[in-house]
N, C-alpha and C positions, 0 to 999 in steps of 0.2 A: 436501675434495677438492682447490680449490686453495690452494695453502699461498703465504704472504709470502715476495716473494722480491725485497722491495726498493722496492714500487713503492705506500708507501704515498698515502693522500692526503692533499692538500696544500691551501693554504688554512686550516689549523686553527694556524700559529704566532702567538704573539702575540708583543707589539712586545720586551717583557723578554727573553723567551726568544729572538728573534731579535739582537738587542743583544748577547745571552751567546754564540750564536755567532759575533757578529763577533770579540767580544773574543776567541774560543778561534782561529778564523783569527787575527788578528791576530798572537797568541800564536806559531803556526806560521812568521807572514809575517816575525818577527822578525828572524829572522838572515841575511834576505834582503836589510832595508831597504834598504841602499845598489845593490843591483840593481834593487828595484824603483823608487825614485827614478829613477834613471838610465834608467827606462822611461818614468815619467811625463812626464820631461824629454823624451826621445827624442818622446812621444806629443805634448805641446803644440809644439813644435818641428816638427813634419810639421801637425800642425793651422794651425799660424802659414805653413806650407807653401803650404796648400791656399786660410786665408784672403788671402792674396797673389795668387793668380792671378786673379781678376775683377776688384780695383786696379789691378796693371798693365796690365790692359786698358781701361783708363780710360784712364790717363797716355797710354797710346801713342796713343786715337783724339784726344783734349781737346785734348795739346799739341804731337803732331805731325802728326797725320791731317787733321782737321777746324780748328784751329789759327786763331785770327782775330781782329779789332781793330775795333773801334767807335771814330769820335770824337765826343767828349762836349764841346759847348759851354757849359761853367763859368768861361770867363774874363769874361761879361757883369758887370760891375763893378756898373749899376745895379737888379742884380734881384737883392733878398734871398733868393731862393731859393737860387740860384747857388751865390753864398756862403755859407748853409749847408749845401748840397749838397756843396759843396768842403770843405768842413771834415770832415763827417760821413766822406768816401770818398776823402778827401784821398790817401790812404796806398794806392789802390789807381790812381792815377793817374799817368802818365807824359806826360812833355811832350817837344815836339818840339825842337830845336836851339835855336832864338830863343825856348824858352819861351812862343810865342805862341797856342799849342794844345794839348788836352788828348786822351789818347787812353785807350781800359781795354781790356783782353784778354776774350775770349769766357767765359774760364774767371772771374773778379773780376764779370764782370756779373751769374753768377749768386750772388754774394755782394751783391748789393746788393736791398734791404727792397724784397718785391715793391710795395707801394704806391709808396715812392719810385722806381721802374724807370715804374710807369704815369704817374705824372708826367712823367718825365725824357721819354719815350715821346710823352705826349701834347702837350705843350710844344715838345718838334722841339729838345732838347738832345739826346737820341740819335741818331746819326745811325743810316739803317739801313742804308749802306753798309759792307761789308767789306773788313778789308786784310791784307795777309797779309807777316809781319815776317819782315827778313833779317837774320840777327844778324851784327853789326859785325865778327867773324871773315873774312868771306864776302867777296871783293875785289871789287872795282867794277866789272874789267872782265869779270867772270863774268856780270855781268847785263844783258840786251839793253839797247839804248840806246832802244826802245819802252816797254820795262819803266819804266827809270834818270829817264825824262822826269818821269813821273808819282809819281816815289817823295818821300816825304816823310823826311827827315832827322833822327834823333830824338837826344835830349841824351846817348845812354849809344853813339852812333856806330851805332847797327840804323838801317835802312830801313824806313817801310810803304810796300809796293805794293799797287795797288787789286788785288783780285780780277780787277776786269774787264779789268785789263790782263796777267793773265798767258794770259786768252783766245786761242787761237790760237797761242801760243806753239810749236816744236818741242820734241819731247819731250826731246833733250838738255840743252835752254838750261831745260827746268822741271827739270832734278835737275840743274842747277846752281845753281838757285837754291834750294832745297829737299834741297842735301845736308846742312841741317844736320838736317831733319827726318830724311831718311832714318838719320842717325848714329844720332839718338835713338832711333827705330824697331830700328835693329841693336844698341845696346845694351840696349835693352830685352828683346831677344831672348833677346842672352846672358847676360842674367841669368836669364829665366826656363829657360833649359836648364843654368843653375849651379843652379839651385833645383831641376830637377828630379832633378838627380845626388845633390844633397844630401838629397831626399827620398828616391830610389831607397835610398842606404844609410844614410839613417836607418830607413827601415821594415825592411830586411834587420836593422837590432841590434836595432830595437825587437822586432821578431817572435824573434829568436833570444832575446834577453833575457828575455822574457815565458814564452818555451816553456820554456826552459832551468830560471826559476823558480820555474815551475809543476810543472815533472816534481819537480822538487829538492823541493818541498813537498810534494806526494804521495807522494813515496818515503819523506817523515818519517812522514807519517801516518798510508801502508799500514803502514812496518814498525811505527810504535807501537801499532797496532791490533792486528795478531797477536801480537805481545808481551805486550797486555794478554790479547787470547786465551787464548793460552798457561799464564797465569797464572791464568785460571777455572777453579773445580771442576768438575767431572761432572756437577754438580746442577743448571748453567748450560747446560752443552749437549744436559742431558735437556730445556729448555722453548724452547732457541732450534735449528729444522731445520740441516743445513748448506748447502743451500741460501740460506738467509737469510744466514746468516753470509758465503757466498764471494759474496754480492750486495754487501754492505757495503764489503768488501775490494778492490772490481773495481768495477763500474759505479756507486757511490755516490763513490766518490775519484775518479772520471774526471768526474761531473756536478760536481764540486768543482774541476775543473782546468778543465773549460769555463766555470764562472763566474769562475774568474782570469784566463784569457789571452781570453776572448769580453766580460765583462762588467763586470770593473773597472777596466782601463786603457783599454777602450773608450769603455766610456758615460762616464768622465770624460774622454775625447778628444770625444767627442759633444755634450757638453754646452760645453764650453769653444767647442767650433765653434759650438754657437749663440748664446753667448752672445758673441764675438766678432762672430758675423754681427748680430745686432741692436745691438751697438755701432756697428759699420759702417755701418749704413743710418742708424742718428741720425743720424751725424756726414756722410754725403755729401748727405742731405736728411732732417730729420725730418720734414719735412710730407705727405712722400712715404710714408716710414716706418710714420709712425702709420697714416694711410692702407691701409699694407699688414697692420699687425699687427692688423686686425681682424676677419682671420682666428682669428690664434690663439684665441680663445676655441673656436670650430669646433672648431678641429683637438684641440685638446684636450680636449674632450668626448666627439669620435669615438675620439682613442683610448686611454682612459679606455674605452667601451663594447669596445674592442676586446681590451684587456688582460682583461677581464672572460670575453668571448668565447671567446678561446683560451686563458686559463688553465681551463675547462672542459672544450675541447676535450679539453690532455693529461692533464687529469687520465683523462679514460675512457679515452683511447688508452693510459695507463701502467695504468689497470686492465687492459684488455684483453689485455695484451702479459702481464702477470703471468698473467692465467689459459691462455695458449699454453706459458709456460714452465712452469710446474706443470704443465700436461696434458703436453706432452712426456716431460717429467724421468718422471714417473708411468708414462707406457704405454712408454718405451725401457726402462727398468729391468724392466719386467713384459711383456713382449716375447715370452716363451716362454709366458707363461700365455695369453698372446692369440693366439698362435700353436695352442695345445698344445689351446684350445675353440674355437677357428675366429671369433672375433670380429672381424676385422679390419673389417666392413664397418659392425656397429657403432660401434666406434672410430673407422671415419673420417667417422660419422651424427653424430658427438659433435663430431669434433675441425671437422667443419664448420660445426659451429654456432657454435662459439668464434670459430672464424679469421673466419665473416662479419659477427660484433661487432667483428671488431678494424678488418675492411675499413670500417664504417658509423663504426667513430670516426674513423680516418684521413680519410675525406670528408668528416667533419664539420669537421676541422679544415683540411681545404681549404679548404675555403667560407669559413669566417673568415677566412683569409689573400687568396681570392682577392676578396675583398669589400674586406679594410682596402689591400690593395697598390693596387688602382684610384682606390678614394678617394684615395688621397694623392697618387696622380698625377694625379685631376680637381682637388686644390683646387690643387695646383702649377701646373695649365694655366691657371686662372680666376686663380691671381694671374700667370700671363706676361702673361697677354691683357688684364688690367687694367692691366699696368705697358706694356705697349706703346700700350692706346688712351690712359689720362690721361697717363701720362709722353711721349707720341707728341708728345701734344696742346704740351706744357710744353716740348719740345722745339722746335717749332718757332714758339712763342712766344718764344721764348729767353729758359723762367726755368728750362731745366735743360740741361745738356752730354748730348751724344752719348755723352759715354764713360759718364757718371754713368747712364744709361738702360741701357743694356750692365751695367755694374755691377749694378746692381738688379736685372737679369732674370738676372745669374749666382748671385750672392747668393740669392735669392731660390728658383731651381733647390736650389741647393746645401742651402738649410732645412730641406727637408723630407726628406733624405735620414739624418741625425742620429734627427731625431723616430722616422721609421720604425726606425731601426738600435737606438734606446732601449725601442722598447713592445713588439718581439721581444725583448732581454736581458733584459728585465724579468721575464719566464716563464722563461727561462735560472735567473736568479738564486732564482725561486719552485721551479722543481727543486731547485737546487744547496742552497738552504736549509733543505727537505724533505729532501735525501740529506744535509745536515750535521748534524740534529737526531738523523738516525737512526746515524750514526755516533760524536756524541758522546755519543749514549744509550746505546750499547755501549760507550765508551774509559768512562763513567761508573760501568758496571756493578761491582759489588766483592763477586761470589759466587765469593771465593778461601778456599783454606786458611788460615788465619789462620800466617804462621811462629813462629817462636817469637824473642826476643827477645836470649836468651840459649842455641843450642842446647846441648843435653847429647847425650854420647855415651858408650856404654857401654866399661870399657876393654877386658871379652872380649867379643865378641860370637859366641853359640852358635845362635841362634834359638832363645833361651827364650820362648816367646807364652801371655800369658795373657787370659782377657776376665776383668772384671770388673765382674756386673751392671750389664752395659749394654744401653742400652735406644736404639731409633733407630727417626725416622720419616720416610718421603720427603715426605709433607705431613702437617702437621698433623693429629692426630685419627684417622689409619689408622696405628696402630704397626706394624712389621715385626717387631722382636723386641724381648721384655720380659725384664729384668734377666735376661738368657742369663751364665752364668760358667763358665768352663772352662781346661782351663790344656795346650798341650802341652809338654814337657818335649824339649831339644836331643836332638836324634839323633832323635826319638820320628817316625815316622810315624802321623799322623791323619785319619779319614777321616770328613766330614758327609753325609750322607746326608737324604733327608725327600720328602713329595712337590710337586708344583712349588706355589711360591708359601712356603714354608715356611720362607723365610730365608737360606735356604744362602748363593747370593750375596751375601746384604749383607753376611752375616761378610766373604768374601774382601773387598768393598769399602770395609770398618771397617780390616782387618788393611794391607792398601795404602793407608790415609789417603786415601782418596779419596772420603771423609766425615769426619768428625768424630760421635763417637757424642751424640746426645742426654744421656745420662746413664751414667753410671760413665764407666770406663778401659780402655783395649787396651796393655797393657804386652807390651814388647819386650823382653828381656835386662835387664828393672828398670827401665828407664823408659818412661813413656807417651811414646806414639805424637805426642801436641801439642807434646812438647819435643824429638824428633828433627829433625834437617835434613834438606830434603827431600831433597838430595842421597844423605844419608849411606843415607835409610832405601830410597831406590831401588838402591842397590850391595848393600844386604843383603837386600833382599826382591825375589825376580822370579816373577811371574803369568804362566798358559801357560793361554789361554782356547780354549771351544770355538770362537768366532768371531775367527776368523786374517786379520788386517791386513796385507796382503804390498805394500811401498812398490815404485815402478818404478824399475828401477835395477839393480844388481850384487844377485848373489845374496848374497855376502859380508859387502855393506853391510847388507842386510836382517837380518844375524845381529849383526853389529857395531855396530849403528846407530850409528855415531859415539862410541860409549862410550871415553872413554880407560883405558887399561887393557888392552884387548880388542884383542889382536894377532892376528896372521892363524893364528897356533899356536892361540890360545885358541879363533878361530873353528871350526879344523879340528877340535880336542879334543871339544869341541861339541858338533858334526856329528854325532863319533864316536859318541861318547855315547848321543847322542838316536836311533844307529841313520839316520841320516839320509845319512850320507857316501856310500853304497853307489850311492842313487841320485843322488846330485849329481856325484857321478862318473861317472855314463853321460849325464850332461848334455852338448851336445858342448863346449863351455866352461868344465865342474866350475865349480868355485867365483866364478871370472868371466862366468858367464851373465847376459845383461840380461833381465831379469823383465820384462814388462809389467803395467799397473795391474792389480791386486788380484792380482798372481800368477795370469796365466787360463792359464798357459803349464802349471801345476802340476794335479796331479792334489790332492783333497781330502784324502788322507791323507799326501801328501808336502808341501800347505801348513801341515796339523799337525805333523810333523815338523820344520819348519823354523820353528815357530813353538817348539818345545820345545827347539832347540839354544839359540833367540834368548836362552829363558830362563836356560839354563847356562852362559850364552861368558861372563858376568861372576863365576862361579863362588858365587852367594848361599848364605850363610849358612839363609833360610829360601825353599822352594820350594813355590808354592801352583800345582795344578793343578785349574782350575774347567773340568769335562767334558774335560777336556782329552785323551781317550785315547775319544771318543765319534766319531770319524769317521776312524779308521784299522782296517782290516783286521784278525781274528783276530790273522794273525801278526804283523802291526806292531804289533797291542797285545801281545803275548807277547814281543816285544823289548824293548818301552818299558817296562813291569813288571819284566822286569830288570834293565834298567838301573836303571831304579829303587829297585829292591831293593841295586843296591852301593854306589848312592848314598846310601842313609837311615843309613849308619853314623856318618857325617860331617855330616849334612846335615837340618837339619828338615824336614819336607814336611807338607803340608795338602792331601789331596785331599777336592774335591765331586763327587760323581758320582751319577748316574741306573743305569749299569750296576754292581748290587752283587756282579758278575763279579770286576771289577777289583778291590774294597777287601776279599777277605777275608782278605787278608794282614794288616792295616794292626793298626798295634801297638793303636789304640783308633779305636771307631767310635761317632760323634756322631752318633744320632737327631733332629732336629730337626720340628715338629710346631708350625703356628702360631705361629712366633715365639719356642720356648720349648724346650731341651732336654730331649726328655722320658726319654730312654734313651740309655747309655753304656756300653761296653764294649766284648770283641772280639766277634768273629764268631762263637765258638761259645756263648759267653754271652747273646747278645744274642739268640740262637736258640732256648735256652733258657728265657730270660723269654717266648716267645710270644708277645709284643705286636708294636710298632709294625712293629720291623724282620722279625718274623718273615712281618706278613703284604704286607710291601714282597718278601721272597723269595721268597713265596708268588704272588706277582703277575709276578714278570721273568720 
């Protein structure tokens, strides 16, 4: 009841077979590479973006906000410490004019071995006053002479002033003395809004890039797919619904465009971000670091439990959704019947039972989401709140910078937003490689005509048709017909007959190679049917079935279908022909009228009609009519019989029919009986022998 239509489950690939469809993408991603490079590049380039902006906001509180100077008494000659003090940090030290004092920046003291800092510390070579440096750019007489008293004079032409002497200051004479900070503050500015320009149109190419690649790759693969389509027998799309098929072409290639532009240049922008950000935090403190990464074990456990979670969820929500589209598809088509016994309230006892499976998966897969989304923002809170109490702590110890504490809590923010972005693609990707399996399981299918290698073609071709003891089965073990041999002869009209089930069509479907027989040969004008082109043997042989296929579109096109050859004269001749013109001329557009799907615009006998010119506008050599005069009017079948009749001069024909109305003209009449012909001849012969056909006439 409900039929596949796309939404198989998932979870059943294994690691081979997933492998074989990277390489088959891969295969596709081909002729793209230099576009998608240029994304990847585009994507670490805005990642390298985003890891910049908690750095600069370091540099700007470290070295101009908060900015500050210790003096360190290392010049003590007789104290070994000193002196290897001096040696060890030599290189982070700055001395004043007369070289008779030692000074370190705020920022260098936290480069110095916390043990040796508690030394330096508890020994009173630290000092714990603060000063605050004016770099030797900065004119002398910019600085008060309150200030200027107290300043110390250092070897590279900078000032330290105390802290405490810029106390009380006016606010003019402090940003003159601190215009070099404020510079560095505004160029740091406008870098980060160069950076942010630079991002803004990087993400505009990288997102145009990606979409642009992704469309350009789906369009290979839809069209290679109905190509391969195209290219299956009859026997393929008797086991696969079209339903399924137009699920594979549509919404299995879109779950393959979101795992390219959501999940492969993402989560390697995701992952690059993290792993950038835990470079980061080594390098500005790993003790801090490590400290923090002892989370990760957590986080990635929960979301591990959480991938688990929601790939559950959609597997039912993508059952559920498959059994809403099956029930639809099923009760729109059958609409009149449920109309015609009043079941509507049934149907919608039914359809409510489905839609409130789909409602209970949908919430099911809330609840996972609304469950993993919070967690990841309490373990994100529990590391701010950890990195503000201990790093608080280190800060005003000063074994860590203001800006480095800033850093870490942006960082650290920024973490967990990757992680989350990666265990959502992950289910992306467990779709898209579920919808890739089933598409490369249909481009792999090869239930085609086999062509021939070498075609042959005959050099008259009359529609001479003969079977010869051939035998055919749609599955194994149930034959449809046994060594059947028969032969029509060009010009010759023929008519099968039998009751249903009895073979009839599989002829017509043997004679249009739209099987290959089991055993013997269907010869053409002297050669079999396996060494014709398929082309060749479609311009000589046209089928006019009782169920008429009407495309949406011009009426014209519907006769012509793009056949070359087939001029608008020939479409009109046709028309004629098939008795058809009369009414497509009270059409109010004749020939240029736009059909809608399935021709609903058409009466049932004038879709047969128009389904019988389709087969003449290429003028075939042999003309096979299956029912094909079974749902037109007395009089429209008393037209179509004669046309028929001026046509069999010139023209083979092969009619199957149920009404033995129609075929008692026909130059010879094929009894057929379980697969086997049992009785031949005309109609007054056949009447004669009182067998099969007499008591088929005995029955109409």
């Amino acid at each position: 009841m409900f039929g596949d239509y796309g939404y198989a489950e998932e979870g059943k690939l294994g690691k081979p077979y997933n492998w074989r469809i990277l390489k088959r993408l891969a295969w596709y991603a081909l002729p793209y590479r230099k576009t998608i490079a240029a994304g990847l590049f585009l994507a670490i380039l805005i990642a390298l973006f985003d890891l910049t902006v908690p750095y600069l906001t370091k540099i700007v509180i470290d070295r101009y906000i908060v900015a500050s100077w210790h003096r360190i008494d290392l010049d003590r000659t007789d104290d070994p410490v000193c002196q290897e003090l001096k040696e060890r940090y030599g290189r982070l030290l700055e001395t004043n004019r007369f070289h008779t004092g030692y000074y370190i920046s705020n920022l260098h003291v936290k480069q110095i071995d916390p043990a040796d800092l508690h030394l330096l510390r508890s020994r009173g070579i630290l000092s714990t006053d603060r000063f605050y440096r004016i770099g030797p750019d900065v004119e002398t007489g910019d600085i008060p002479e309150a200030a200027h008293r107290d300043a110390i004079d250092m070897a590279d032409g900078a000032s330290l002033i105390p802290y405490s002497a810029l106390k009380g200051l006016p606010e003019k004479e402090i940003l003159k003395i601190r215009s070099g900070d404020i510079q560095g503050v505004t160029m740091i500015a406008l870098v980060f809004f160069f950076l942010i320009l630079l991002s803004l149109g990087a993400g505009y190419a990288e997102y145009y890039l990606l979409e642009f690649t992704g469309q350009r790759m789906m369009q290979d693969i839809r069209l290679g797919l109905f190509d391969i389509m195209q290219s299956q027998s009859v026997r393929f799309f008797d086991r696969h619904p079209a339903g399924r098929l137009v699920t594979r072409a549509t919404n299995d290639i879109e779950n393959l465009n979101e795992m390219f532009k959501s999940v492969f240049v993402t989560v390697f922008k995701d992952l690059f971000i993290v792993m950038g950000i835990l470079v980061i935090l080594v390098t500005l403190n790993w003790r801090l670091a490590l400290i923090c990464f002892a989370l990760l074990p957590i986080i990635f456990c929960v979301t591990l439990l959480f991938s688990s979670m929601v790939r559950e969820a959609f597997r039912e929500l993508r059952t559920t959704v498959a059994k809403i589209n099956a029930f639809l598809q099923e009760r729109i088509r059958g609409m009149q019947v449920i109309q015609l016994f009043v079941r509507e309230n049934v149907q919608m006892d039914a359809f409510s039972r489905i839609n409130h499976e789909n409602y209970l998966a949908g919430i099911k897969q809330i609840r996972v989401f609304a469950l993993f989304m919070p967690a990841m923002e309490l373990f994100s809170s529990i590391a701010v709140a950890f990195l503000i109490w201990h790093g608080g702590g280190k800060v005003i110890q000063d074994e860590l910078t203001l800006g480095t504490l800033v850093a870490f809590i942006g960082y650290i923010q920024m973490f967990f937003k990757p992680i989350r972005d990666i265990s959502e693609k992950y289910n992306i990707m467990q779709l898209a490689m579920a919808s890739s399996e089933r598409i490369f399981e249909f481009m792999d299918a090869r239930e085609i005509i086999p062509a021939p290698t070498s075609p042959k073609a005959p050099l008259d071709v009359r529609g001479h048709l003969v079977f010869d003891n051939v035998s055919f089965a749609y599955d194994k073990g149930k034959p449809v017909l046994c060594n059947i041999s028969f032969e029509v002869k060009p010009g010759e009209t023929a008519a099968i007959v039998g009751a249903t089930g009895s073979g009839k069509t599989t002829v017509v479907n043997l004679v249009e190679r739209f099987y290959d027989p089991d055993e013997g040969s269907v010869i053409l004008d002297g050669v079999d049917l396996r060494e014709w082109s398929n082309e060749r043997l479609r311009d000589t042989v046209s089928l006019c079935m009782q169920d008429v296929f009407i495309f949406a579109g011009r009426l014209a096109d519907n006769i012509a279908l793009g056949r070359e050859g087939v001029t608008a004269d020939a479409v009109r001749k046709a028309a004629e022909t098939a008795n058809a013109r009369s009414f497509i001329e009270r059409l109010p557009n004749g020939f240029e009228e736009e059909l809608g799907e399935g021709g609903d615009s058409l009466s049932t006998g004038e879709r047969q009609l128009l389904s019988f010119a389709r087969a003449l506008a290429n003028d075939p050599r042999l003309l096979i009519l299956d029912e094909a005069t079974s749902s037109v009017d007395p009089e429209t079948e008393r037209l179509i019989q004669g046309a028929i009749s001026r046509m069999a001069e010139r023209r083979t024909t092969l009619i199957v029919a149920h009404r033995l109305s129609t075929i008692r003209n026909a130059d010879r009449i094929l009894v057929m009986h379980h697969g086997r012909i049992r009785e031949q001849g005309t109609h007054e012969e056949l009447m004669a022998l009182g067998g099969i056909y007499f008591r088929l006439n005995r029955l109409a």
